[in-house]
C-alpha positions as a LaTeX table, in Angstrom:
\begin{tabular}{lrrr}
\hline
Residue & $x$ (\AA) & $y$ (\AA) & $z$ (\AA) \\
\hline
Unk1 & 115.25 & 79.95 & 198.93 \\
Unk2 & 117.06 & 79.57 & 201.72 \\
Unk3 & 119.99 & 81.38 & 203.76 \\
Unk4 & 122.40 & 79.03 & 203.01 \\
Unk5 & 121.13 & 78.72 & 199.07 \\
Unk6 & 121.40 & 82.21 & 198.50 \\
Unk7 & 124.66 & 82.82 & 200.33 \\
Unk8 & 125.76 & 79.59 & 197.95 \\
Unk9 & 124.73 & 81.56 & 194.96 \\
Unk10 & 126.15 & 84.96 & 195.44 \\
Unk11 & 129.41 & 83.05 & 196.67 \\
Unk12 & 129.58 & 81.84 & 192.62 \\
Unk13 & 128.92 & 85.09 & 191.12 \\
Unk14 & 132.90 & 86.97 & 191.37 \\
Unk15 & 133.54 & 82.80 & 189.69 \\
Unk16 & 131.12 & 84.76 & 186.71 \\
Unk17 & 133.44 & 87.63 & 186.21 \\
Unk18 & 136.47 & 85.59 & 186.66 \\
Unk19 & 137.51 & 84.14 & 183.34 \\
Unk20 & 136.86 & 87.81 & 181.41 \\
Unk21 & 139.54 & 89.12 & 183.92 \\
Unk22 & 141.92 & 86.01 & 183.11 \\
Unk23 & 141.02 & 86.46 & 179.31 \\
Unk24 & 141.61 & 90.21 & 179.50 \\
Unk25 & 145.00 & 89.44 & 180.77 \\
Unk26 & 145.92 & 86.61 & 178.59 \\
Unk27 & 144.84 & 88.10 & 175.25 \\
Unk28 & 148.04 & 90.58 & 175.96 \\
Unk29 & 149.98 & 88.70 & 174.41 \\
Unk30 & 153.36 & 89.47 & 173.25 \\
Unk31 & 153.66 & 94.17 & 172.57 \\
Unk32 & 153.92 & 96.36 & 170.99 \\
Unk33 & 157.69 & 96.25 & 170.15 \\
Unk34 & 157.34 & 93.02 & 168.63 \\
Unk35 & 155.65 & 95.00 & 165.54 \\
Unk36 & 157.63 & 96.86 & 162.70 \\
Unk37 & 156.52 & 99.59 & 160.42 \\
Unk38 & 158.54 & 101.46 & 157.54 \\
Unk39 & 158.90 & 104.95 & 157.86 \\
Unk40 & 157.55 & 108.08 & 155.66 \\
Unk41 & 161.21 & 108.14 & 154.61 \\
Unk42 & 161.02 & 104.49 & 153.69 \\
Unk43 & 163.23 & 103.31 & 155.96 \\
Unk44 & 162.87 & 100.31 & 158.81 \\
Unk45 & 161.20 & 101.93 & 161.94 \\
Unk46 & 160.72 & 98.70 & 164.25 \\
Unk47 & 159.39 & 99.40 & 167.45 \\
Unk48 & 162.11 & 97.80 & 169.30 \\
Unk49 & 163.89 & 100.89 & 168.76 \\
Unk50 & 161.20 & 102.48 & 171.18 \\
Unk51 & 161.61 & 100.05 & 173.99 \\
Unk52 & 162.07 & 102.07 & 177.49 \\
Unk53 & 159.53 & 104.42 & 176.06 \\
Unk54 & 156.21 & 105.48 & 176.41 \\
Unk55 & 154.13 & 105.92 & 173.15 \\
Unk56 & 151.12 & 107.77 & 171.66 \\
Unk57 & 150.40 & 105.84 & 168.07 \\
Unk58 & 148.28 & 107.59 & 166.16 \\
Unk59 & 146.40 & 106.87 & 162.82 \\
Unk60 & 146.56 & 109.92 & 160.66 \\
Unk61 & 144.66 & 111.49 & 158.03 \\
Unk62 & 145.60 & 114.83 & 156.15 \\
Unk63 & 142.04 & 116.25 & 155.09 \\
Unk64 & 139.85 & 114.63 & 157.99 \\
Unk65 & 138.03 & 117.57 & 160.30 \\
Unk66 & 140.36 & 116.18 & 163.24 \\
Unk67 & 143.76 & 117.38 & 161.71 \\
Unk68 & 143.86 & 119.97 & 163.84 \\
Unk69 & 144.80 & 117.31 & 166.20 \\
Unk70 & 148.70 & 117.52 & 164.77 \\
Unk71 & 148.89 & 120.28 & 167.23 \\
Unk72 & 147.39 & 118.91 & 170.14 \\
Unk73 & 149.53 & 115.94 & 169.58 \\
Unk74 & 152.70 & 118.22 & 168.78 \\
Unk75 & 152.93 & 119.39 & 171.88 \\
Unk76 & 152.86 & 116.39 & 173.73 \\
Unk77 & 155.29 & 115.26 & 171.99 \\
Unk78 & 156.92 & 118.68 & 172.59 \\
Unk79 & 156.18 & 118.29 & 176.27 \\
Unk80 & 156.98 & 114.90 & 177.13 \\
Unk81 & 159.93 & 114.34 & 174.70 \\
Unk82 & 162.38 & 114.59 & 177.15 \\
Unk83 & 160.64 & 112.14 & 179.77 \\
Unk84 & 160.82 & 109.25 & 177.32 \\
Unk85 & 157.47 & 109.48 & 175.34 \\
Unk86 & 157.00 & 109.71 & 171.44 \\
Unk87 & 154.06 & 110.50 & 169.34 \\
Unk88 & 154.31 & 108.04 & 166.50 \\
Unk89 & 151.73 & 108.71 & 163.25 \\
Unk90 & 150.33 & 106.39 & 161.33 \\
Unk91 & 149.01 & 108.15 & 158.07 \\
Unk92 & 145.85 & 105.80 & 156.78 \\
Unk93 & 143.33 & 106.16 & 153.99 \\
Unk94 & 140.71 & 103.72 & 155.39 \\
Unk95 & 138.28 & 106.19 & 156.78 \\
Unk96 & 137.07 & 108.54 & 154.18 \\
Unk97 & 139.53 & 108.69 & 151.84 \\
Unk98 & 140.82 & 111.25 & 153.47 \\
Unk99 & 145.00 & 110.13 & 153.19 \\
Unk100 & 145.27 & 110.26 & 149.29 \\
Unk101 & 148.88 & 111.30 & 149.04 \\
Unk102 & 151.91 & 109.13 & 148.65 \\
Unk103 & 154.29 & 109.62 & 151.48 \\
Unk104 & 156.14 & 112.60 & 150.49 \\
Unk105 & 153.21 & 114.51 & 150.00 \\
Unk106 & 152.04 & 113.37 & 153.72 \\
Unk107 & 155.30 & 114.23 & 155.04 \\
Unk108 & 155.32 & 117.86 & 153.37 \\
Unk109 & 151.70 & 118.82 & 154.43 \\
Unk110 & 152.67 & 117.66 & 158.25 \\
Unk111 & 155.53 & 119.71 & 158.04 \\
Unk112 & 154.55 & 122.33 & 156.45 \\
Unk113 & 151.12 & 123.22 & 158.08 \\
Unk114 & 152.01 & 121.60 & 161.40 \\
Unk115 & 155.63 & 121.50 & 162.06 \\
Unk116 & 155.35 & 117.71 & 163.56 \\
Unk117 & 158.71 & 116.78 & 164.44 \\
Unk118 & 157.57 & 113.46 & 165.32 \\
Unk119 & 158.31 & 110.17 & 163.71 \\
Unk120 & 155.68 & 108.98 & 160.55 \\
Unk121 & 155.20 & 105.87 & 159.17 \\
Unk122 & 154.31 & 105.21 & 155.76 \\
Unk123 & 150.41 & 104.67 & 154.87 \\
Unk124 & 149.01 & 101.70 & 156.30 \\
Unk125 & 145.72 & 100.11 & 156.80 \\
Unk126 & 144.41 & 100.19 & 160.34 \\
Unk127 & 141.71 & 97.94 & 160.53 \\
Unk128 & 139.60 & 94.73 & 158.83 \\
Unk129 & 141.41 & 92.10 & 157.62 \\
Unk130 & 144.38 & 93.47 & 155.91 \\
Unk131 & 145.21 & 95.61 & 159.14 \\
Unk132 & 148.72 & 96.38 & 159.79 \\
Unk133 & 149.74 & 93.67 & 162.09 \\
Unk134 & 150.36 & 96.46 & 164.86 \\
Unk135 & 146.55 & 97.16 & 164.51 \\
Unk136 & 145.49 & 93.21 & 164.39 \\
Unk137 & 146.97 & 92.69 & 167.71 \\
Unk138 & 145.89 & 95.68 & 168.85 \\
Unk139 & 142.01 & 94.45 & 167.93 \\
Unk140 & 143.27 & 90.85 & 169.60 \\
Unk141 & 144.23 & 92.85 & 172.43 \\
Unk142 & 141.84 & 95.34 & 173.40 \\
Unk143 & 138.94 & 93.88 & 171.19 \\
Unk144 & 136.73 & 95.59 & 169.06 \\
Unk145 & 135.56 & 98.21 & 171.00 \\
Unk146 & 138.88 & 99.67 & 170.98 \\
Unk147 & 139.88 & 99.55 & 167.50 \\
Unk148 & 139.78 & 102.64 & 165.27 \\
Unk149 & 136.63 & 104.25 & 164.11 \\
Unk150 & 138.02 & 106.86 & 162.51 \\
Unk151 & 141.24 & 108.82 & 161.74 \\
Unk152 & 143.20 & 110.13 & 165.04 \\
Unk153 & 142.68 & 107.10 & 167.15 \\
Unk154 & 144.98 & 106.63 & 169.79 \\
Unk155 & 146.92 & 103.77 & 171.63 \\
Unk156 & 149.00 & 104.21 & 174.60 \\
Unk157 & 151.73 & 102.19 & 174.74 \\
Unk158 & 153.72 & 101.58 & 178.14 \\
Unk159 & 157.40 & 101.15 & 178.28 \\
Unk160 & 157.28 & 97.25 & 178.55 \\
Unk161 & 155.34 & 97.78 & 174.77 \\
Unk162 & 152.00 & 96.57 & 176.46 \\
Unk163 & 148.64 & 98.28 & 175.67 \\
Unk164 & 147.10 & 100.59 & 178.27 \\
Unk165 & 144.93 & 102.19 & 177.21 \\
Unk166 & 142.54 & 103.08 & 173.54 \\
Unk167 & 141.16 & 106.93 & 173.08 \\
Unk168 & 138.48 & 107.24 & 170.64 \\
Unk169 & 138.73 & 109.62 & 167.96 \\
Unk170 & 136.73 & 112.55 & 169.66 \\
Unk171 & 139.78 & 111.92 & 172.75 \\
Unk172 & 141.61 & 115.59 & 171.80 \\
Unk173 & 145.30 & 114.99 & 172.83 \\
Unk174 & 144.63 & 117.56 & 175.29 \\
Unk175 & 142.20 & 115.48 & 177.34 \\
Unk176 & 142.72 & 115.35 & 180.95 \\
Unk177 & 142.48 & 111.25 & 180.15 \\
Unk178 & 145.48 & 111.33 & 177.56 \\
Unk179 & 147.54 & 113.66 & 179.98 \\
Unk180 & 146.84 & 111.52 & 182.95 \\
Unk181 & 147.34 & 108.24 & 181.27 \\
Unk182 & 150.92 & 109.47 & 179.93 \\
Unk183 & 151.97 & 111.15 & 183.30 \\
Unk184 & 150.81 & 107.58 & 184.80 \\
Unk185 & 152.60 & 105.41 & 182.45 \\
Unk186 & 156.05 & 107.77 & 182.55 \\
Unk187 & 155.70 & 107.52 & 186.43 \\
Unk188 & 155.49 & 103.60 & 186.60 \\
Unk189 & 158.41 & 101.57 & 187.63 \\
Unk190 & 161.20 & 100.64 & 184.80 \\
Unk191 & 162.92 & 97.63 & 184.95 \\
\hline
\end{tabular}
């Protein structure tokens, strides 16, 4: 091969990696606050209400070994509160089994044994085909890799309502990752 055949070649290869970075982008589509859910209290909770904030949206589960995590994510919410970010929870029985209880029940036990302060929706399901539509675009979003797994998944949400980031399960909220992520997105620019 020649000089001028290989520099050719490698000249094409960033045109490779091109399209995934204009289909990363483009699959964005629309955020976060274009989604509702109903509270544990049964009551509207769209996330329009949460515009100008950054959020941590959880997927909950009351007798999963990651509970413990209420407290991690507790005191972020604790922490940041007053910054603009919220912990939202999203109780869900798809992994395990381990969300039985009707909403009252969830609501008592998160109080009770954790003191979380911070807003819960009702039960939903969080991923396949009947996801909550939150969850579908955040799958059409992020893509598979970044849906939940398991219970205590987490999404970081910007203030604009786009994605920015996934945390898998094993993510504690404590995680230099999470921490960074949130002080990042509370630091960014608001329009």
């Amino acid at each position: 091969m020649t000089i001028k055949r290989l520099a050719a070649a490698l000249s094409a290869i960033p045109m490779l990696f091109a399209p995934a970075v204009v289909m990363g982008q483009a699959m964005q589509k629309g955020s976060a606050h274009d989604h509702s859910f109903t509270s544990i209290d049964g009551k509207p909770m769209p996330l329009t209400a949460y515009k100008g904030k950054v959020l941590l949206i959880v997927n909950t589960a009351s007798f999963c070994g990651y509970t413990k995590q209420y407290d991690g994510l507790q005191k972020l919410h604790d922490t940041y509160a007053a910054k603009g970010f919220t912990v939202i929870g999203v109780p869900s029985n798809d992994f395990g089994g381990q969300e039985p209880g009707k909403a009252e029940e969830i609501k008592t036990f998160c109080e009770t044994n954790f003191n979380i302060s911070f807003p819960l929706t009702d039960k939903v399901v969080v991923k396949g085909a009947n996801a909550h539509p939150f969850y579908a675009w955040a799958r059409a979003t992020l893509g598979d890799a970044a849906t939940p797994k398991w219970n205590f998944h987490k999404y970081l949400v910007g203030v604009d309502g786009k994605l920015i980031a996934s945390f898998s399960t094993q993510t504690t909220p404590d995680d230099k990752k999470i921490i960074d992520a949130i002080d990042k997105a509370l630091s960014a620019p608001r329009s």
